[in-house]
N, C-alpha and C positions, 0 to 999 in steps of 0.2 A: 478500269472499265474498258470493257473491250468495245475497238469499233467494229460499227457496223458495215458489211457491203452491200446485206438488203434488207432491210426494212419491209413489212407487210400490213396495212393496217384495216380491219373490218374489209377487203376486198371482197365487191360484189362484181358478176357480167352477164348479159343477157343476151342472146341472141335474137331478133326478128323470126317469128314463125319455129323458135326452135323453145324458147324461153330462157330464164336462168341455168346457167351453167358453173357457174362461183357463186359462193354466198358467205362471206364473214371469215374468210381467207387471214390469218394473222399470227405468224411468224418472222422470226429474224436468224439473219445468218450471219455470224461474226469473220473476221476478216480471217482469212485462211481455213475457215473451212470448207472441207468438202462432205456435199449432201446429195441423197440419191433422192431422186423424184420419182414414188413410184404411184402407178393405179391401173384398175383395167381400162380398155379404150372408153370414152365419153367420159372418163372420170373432170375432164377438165386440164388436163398435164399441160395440152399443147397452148390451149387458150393462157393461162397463167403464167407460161411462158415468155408470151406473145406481152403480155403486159409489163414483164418484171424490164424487157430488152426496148422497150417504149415503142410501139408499132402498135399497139393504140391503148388511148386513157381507159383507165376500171367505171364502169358504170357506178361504182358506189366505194369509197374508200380512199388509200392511198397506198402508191408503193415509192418509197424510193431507192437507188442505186450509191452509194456514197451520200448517201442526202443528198442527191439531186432527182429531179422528176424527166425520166430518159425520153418520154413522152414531148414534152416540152420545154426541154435542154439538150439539143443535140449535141453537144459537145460529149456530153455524160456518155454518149451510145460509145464514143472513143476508149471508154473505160473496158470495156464490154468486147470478146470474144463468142462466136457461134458455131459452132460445127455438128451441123444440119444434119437429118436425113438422105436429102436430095445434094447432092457435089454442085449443081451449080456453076459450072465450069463453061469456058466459050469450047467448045469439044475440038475443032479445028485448029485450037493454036496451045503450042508446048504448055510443058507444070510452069517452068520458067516463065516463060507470057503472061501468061495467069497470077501469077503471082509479083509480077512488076507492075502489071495494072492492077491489083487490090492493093499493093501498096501506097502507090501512086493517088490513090483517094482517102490513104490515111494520112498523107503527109511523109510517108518516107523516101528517098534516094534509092536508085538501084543499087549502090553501092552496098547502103545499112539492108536493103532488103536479102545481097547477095551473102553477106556478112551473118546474118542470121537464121538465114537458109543454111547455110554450110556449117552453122554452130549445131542445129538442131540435126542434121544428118549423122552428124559424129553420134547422136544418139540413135535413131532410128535406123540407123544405117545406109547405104549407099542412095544417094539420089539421081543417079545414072537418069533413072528413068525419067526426069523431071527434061531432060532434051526432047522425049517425045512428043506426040501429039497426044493430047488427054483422051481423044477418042481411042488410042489403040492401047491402056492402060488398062491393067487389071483392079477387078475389084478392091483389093487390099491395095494395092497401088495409089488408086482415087481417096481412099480413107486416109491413107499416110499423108498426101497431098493436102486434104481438108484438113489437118490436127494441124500442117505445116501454116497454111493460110490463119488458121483461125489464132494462132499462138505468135504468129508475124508482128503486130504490133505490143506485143507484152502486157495482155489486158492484166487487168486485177480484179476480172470476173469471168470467168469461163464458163459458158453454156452446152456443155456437151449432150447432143442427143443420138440416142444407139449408135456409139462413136465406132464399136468393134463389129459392126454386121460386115459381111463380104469378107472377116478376117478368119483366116483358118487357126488352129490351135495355137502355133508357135507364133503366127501373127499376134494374137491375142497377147500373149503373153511378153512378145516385147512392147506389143502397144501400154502393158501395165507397167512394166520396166521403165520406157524411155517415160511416160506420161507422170510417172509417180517423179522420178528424178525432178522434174522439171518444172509443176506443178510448185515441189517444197522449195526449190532452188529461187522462184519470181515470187512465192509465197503468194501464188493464184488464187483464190476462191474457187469453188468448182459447183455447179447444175448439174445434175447426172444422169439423164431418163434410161432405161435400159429394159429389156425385157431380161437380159444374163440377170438374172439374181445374185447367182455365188458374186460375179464381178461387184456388182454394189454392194454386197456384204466383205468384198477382199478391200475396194479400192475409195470407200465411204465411211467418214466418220459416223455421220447421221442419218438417218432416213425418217423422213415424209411422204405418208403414203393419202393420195385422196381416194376420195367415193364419193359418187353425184356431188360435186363439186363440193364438196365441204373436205375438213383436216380430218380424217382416223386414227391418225396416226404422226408422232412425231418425237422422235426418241433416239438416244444415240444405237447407234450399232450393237454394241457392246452388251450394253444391257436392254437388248431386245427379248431373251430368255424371261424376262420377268412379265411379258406382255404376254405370254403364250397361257392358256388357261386350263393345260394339262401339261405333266412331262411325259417323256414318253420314258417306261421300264422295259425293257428286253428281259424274259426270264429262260433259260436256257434249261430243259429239260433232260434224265437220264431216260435212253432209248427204253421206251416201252412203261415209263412211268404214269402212274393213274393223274387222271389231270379232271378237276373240277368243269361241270358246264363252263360254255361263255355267257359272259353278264357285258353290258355296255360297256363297263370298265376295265374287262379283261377279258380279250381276246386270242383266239389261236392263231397263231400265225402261219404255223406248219406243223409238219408231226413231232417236232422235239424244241420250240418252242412256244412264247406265249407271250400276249404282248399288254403292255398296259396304259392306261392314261388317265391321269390323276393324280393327285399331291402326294409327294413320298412322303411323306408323314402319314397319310391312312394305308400307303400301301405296308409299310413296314407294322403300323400298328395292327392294322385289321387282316389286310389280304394276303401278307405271308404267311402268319400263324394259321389263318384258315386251310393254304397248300399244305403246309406237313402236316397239320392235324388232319389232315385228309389223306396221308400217306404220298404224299407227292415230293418226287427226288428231285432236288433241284440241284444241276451244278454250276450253275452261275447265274448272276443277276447285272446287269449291264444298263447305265443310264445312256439317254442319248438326249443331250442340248437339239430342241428345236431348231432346223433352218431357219433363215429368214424366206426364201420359199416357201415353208411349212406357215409361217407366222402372215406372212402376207398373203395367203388363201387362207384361212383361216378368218382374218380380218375384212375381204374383200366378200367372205360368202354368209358374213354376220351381219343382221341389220343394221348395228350403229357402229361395231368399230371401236377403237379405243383413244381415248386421246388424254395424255399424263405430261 
């Protein structure tokens, strides 16, 4: 039996003057995985977050962290890594500063703090920048700095929220690099919120998607494909071949193809035979696997959503 790092039970919350915003929230995430948190804004993300890291009790339900209640066991919050939207940073005094005083409130030494600071730069690369003052630090620079703080005490639950914004392409992609190494090496848990979709479909085993505060969705990555409620078929036409109206289900794409969506099983039974019986040249036919983009609008623009 695998353990748990979070437990979710019937979680309800409500706001003053705003109402319910969670309702019947109930999930688990076992120890080393990592899960994307996705929804559109109001869905609830940031609140549910807010509960799981204990910074305040669920108006109705239970969460715990390791089996402990982070709310009301602050020890438990020691378990627990965050790296925020906002840096958070005293802006006037160096990455280094910064980083000896967040230490310094977890219990560790400069020493262990300088020690793991420099382990973690061999991965992300030079920490030159970490002498400066944080106010004269580029964007990517403050992100590397928060992955460095938030991973300083070796949590065994990492809350990552839009960890890669301010990062440029090649930034991104050592932030996957160093994060993925690093992650499997402490054998982390992982929180993921992102608006990058492809990144929580590259760097996510699972995804959890809300709407108006309830689950739509909760399924491994992988086998996301089977939650989509059409495939899409590319049919790939010869220049100038006769092509049937469009119907809902198949549509033109351009002048020399044609696109479809619905179960390959009635496309091959039904709406191919129909194309050549209709004199229609086809020279290729091309499947394409839904995004999880594709799957997540899809999900977010449907009234109930899917939950398997």
């Amino acid at each position: 039996m695998h353990e748990m790092a979070v437990v979710c039970r019937n979680l309800g919350f409500s706001y003053p003057k705003v109402g319910k915003v969670l309702e019947g929230i109930s999930f688990e995430i076992p120890l080393g995985q990592r899960v994307g948190l996705l929804g559109p804004n109001g869905a609830g993300k940031t609140t549910l977050v807010r509960l799981m890291v204990g910074l305040m009790p669920p108006a109705e339900g239970t969460v715990r962290i390791f089996g402990q209640d982070t709310f009301r066991q602050s020890q438990a919050r020691r378990l627990i890594g965050v790296m925020h939207q906002s840096p958070g940073f005293e802006e006037f005094l160096s990455g280094w500063d910064n980083l000896f005083i967040y230490g310094r409130f977890l219990g560790l030494t400069a020493r262990v703090v300088r020690r793991r600071v420099e382990e973690m730069g061999e991965r992300f690369g030079s920490t030159a920048y970490l002498k400066q003052e944080v106010i004269s630090l580029s964007g990517g620079q403050r992100r590397r700095l928060q992955l460095i703080r938030a991973l300083l005490h070796r949590p065994r639950l990492l809350f990552l929220d839009e960890p890669t914004v301010a990062l440029d392409v090649d930034g991104r992609q050592q932030f996957y690099h160093a994060f993925g190494e690093m992650v499997s090496e402490l054998g982390t848990t992982v929180v993921w919120t992102s608006h990058y979709l492809e990144e929580i479909e590259r760097n996510c085993q699972r995804v959890i998607i809300l709407k108006e505060g309830k689950v739509v969705l909760d399924q491994s990555t992988q086998s996301l494909v089977g939650v989509s409620s059409a495939e899409k078929i590319i049919v790939t036409l010869a220049p100038g071949s006769i092509t049937p109206p469009s119907t809902p289900e198949l549509e033109r794409a351009d002048a020399d193809r044609l696109v479809y969506k619905g179960s390959a099983e009635l496309f091959y039974r039904e709406v191919l035979p129909r194309l050549t019986a209709a004199g229609t040249a086809i020279v290729s036919v091309h499947h394409t696997k839904p995004s999880l983009e594709e799957i997540y609008l899809q999900l977010v623009r449907t009234k109930e959503g899917v939950n398997r």
